[in-house]
C-alpha positions as CSV (number, residue, x, y, z in Angstrom):
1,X,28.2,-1.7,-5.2
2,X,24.5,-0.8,-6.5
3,X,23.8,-4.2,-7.8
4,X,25.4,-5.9,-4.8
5,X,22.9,-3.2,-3.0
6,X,19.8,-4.1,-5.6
7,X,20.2,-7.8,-4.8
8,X,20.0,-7.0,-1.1
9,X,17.0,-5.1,-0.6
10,X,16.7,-5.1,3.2
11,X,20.0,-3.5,3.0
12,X,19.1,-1.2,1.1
13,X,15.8,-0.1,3.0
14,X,17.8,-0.2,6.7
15,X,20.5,2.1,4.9
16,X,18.2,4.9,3.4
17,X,16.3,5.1,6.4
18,X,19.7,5.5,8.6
19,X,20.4,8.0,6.0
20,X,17.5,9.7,6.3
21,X,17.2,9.7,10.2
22,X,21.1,11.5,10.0
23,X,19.8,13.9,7.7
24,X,16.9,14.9,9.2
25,X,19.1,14.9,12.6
26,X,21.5,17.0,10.2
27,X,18.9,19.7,9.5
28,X,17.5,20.0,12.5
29,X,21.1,21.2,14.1
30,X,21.5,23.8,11.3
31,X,17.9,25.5,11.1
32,X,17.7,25.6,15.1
33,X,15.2,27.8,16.3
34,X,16.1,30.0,19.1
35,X,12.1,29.2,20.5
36,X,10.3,25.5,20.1
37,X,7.6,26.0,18.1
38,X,4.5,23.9,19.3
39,X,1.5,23.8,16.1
40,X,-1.8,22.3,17.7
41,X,-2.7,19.1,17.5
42,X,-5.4,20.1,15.0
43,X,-3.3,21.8,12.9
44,X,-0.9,19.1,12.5
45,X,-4.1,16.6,11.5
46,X,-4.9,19.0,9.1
47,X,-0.9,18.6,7.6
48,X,-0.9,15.1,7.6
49,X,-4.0,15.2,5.6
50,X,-2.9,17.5,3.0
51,X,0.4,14.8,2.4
52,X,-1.7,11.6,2.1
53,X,-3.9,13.6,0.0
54,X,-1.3,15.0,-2.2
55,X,0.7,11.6,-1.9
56,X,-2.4,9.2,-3.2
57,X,-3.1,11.6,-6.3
58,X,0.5,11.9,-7.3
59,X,2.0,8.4,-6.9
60,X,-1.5,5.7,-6.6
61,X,-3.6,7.8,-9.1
62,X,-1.0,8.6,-11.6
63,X,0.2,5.4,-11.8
64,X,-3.3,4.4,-12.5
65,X,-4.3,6.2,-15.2
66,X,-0.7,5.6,-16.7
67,X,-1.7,1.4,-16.7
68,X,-4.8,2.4,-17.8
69,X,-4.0,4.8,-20.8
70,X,-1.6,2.2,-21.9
71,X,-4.5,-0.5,-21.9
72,X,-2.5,-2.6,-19.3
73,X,-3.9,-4.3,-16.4
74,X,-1.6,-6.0,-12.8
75,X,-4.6,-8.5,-11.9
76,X,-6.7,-10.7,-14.6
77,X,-9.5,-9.4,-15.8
78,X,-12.1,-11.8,-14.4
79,X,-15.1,-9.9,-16.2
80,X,-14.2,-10.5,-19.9
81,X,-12.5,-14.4,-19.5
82,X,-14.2,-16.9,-18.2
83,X,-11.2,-18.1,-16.2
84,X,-10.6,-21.8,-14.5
85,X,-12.9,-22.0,-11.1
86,X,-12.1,-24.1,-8.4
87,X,-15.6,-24.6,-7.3
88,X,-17.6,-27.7,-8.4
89,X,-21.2,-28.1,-9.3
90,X,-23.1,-29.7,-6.7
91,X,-26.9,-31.0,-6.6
92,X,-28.9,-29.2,-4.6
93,X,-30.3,-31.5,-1.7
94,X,-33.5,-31.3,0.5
95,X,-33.1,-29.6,3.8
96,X,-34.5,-32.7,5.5
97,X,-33.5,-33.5,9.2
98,X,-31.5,-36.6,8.4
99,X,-29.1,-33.9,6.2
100,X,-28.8,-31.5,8.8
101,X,-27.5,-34.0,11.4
102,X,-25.3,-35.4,9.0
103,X,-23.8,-31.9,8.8
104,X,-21.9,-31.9,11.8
């Protein structure tokens, strides 16, 4: 059933987020307060900071330094090769009325 699950990914993705909606939906029922609790809308900005915070230097940055400390890079390295160009030498031509009309 995984690998049928692993070869499907958008299967996957819709069934983990069903899961977690029914769990969240789950926990809600069980820890419910006998009050609503309403946080301001400035302390809820300051939460959702804190987790992209806390979630860039513990997934993006560790994974980062992890490539890095193994010497291992995901894009070429266009500094060190001189890798194949697309672009073609051209002459350079006087800016002369007769070119500029042949522009358009």
């Amino acid at each position: 059933m995984t690998k049928w699950l692993l070869e499907h990914p958008a299967i996957m993705v819709f069934l983990c987020g069903l899961a977690l909606i029914l769990l969240s939906e789950l926990v809600d029922r069980i820890f419910e307060l006998p009050f609503q609790i309403k946080l301001p809308k400035r302390l809820l900005a300051a939460i959702s900071i804190v987790l992209v915070t806390t979630t860039y230097f513990t997934v993006f940055a560790l994974t980062a330094i992890g490539f890095r400390a193994r010497g291992r890079r995901l894009l070429p390295d266009f500094r060190k090769n001189n890798p194949k160009t697309y672009w073609t030498e051209r002459e350079k031509t006087e800016p002369t009325l007769d070119y500029l009309k042949r522009q358009f």
